[in-house]
C-alpha positions in Angstrom: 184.2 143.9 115.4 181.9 142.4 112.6 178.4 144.0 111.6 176.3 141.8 110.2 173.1 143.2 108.6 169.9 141.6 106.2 166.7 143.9 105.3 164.8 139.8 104.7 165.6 136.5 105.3 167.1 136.1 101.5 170.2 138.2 101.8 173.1 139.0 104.4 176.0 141.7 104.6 178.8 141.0 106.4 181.4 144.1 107.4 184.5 143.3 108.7 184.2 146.6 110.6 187.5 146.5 113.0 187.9 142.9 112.3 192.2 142.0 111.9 191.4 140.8 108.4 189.6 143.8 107.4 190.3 145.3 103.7 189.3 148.6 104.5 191.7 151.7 105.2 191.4 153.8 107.9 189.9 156.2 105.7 187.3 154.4 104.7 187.2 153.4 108.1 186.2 156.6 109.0 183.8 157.0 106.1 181.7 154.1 107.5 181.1 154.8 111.0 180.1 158.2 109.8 177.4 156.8 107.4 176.5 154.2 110.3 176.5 156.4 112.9 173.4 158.6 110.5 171.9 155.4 110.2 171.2 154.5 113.4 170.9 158.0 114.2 168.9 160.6 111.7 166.9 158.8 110.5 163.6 156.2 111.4 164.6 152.8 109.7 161.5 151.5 111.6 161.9 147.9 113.4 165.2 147.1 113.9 165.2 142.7 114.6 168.0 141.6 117.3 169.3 138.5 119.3 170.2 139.6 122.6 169.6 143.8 121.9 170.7 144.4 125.7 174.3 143.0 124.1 174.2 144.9 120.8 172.7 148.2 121.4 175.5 149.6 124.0 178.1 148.4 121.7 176.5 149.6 118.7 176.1 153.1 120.7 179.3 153.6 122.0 181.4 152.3 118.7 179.4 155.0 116.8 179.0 157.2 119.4 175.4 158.2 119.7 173.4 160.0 122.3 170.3 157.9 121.6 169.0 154.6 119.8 165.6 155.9 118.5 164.1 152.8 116.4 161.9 150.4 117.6 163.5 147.0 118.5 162.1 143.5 118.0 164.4 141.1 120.3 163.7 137.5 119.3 164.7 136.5 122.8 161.6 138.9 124.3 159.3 137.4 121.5 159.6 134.4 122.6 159.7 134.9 126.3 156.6 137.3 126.1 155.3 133.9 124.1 155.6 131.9 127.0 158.3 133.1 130.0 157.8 129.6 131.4 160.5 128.5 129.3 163.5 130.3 131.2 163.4 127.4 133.8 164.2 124.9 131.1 168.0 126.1 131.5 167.6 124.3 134.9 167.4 121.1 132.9 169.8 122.0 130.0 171.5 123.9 131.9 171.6 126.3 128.8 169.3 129.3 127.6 166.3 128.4 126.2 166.2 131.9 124.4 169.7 131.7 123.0 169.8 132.0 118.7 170.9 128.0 118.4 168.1 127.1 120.2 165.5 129.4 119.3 166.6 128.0 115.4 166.0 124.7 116.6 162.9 125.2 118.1 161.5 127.0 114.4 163.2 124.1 112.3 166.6 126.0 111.3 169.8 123.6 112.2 172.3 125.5 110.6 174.2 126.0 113.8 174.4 122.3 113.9 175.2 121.6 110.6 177.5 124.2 109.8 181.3 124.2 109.3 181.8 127.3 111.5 179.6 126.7 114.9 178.2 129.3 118.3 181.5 126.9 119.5 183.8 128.6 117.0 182.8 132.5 117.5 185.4 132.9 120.6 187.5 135.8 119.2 185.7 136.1 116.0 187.5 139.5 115.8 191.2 137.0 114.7 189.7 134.5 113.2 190.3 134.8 109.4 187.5 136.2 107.1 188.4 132.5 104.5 187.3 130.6 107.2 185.2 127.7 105.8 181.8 128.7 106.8 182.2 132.0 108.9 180.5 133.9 106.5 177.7 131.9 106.5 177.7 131.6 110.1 177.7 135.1 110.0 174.8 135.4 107.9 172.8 133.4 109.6 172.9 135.4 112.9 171.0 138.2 110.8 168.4 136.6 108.4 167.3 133.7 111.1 166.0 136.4 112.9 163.4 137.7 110.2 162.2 134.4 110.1 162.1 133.9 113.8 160.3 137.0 114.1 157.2 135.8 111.2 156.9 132.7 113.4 156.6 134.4 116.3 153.8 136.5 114.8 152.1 133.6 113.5 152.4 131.6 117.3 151.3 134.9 118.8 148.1 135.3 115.9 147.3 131.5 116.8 146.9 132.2 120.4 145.0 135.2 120.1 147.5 137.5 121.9 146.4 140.9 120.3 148.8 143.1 121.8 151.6 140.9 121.4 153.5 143.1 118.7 153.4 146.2 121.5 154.6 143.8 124.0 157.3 143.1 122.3 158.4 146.4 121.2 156.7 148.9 123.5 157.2 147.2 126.8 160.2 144.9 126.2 162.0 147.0 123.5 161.7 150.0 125.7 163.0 148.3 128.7 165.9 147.5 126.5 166.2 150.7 125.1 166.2 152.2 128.6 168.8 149.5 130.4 170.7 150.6 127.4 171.0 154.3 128.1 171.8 153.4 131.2 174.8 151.1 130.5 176.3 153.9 127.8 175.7 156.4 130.5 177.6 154.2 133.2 174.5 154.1 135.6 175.2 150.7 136.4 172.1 148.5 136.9 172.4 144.8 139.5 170.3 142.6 137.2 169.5 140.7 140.5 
């Protein structure tokens, strides 16, 4: 398990949590998941920017063990679909997401996925992989700070096209919806997504 976190699209932390190659103890161990778990917790750290939230959230709740996720989410993936949900059938053509993070880059200019040494290809069992790596770090990085900038564009496309309650969609309507499949999953009221 890596956490990789960026308050702006300049900087990025990478914690090699309960990764094999990790350098911390089990002490410090500890000491983390306590200050993360009253991070995510006590506290309102406001919008919280994601890549597939219904993936992260249940993890990130049940590793730290917590009741309740109470910040507001902006998913990249809902941005975009609540931009234009017409896009979902392009996976019929490419027979790949539209909304996945490579694409979405793509679509805003970023080919860092492409261009990388350490590739979406390459993540399979991230959690062995050594922390040297030539370009995990950076691949790692750019999972976190791609998504401040994805998020300005999306503003800007939304601003463009007039969509005045676009931010509430995306947080209100689609971040709750998360939020609520969420409690569900950690809860183990199992939901058929068909």
């Amino acid at each position: 398990l890596t956490i990789q976190f960026a308050f702006d699209k300049k900087k990025a932390f990478f914690l090699p949590y309960k990764h094999y190659d990790t350098p911390f103890s089990a002490q410090e161990l500890g000491y983390i998941k306590e200050k993360l778990s009253e991070y995510f917790l006590t506290n309102n750290n406001s919008l919280h920017l994601y890549c597939n939230a219904n993936f992260d959230i249940p993890i990130i709740r049940k590793e730290f063990e917590l009741p309740i996720y109470q910040n507001t989410i902006w998913d990249v993936q809902a941005g975009e679909y609540v931009i234009d949900e017409n896009h979902v059938e392009l996976a019929n053509v490419t027979g790949s997401g539209y909304y996945n993070l490579g694409n979405l880059s793509l679509q805003y200019g970023f080919d860092g996925y492409l261009s990388g040494k350490f590739g979406k290809e390459d993540r399979v069992g991230i959690g062995k992989i050594p922390l040297d790596t030539p370009g995990l770090l950076n691949y790692g990085g750019y999972d976190v700070v791609i998504l401040h900038g994805l998020k300005e564009q999306q503003l800007a496309k939304a601003k463009a096209d007039k969509h005045e309650k676009y931010f509430n969609v995306v947080t209100r309507l689609v971040g709750d919806t998360i939020q609520m499949f969420s409690t569900m999953n950690v809860n183990g009221i199992l939901v058929d997504q068909d």
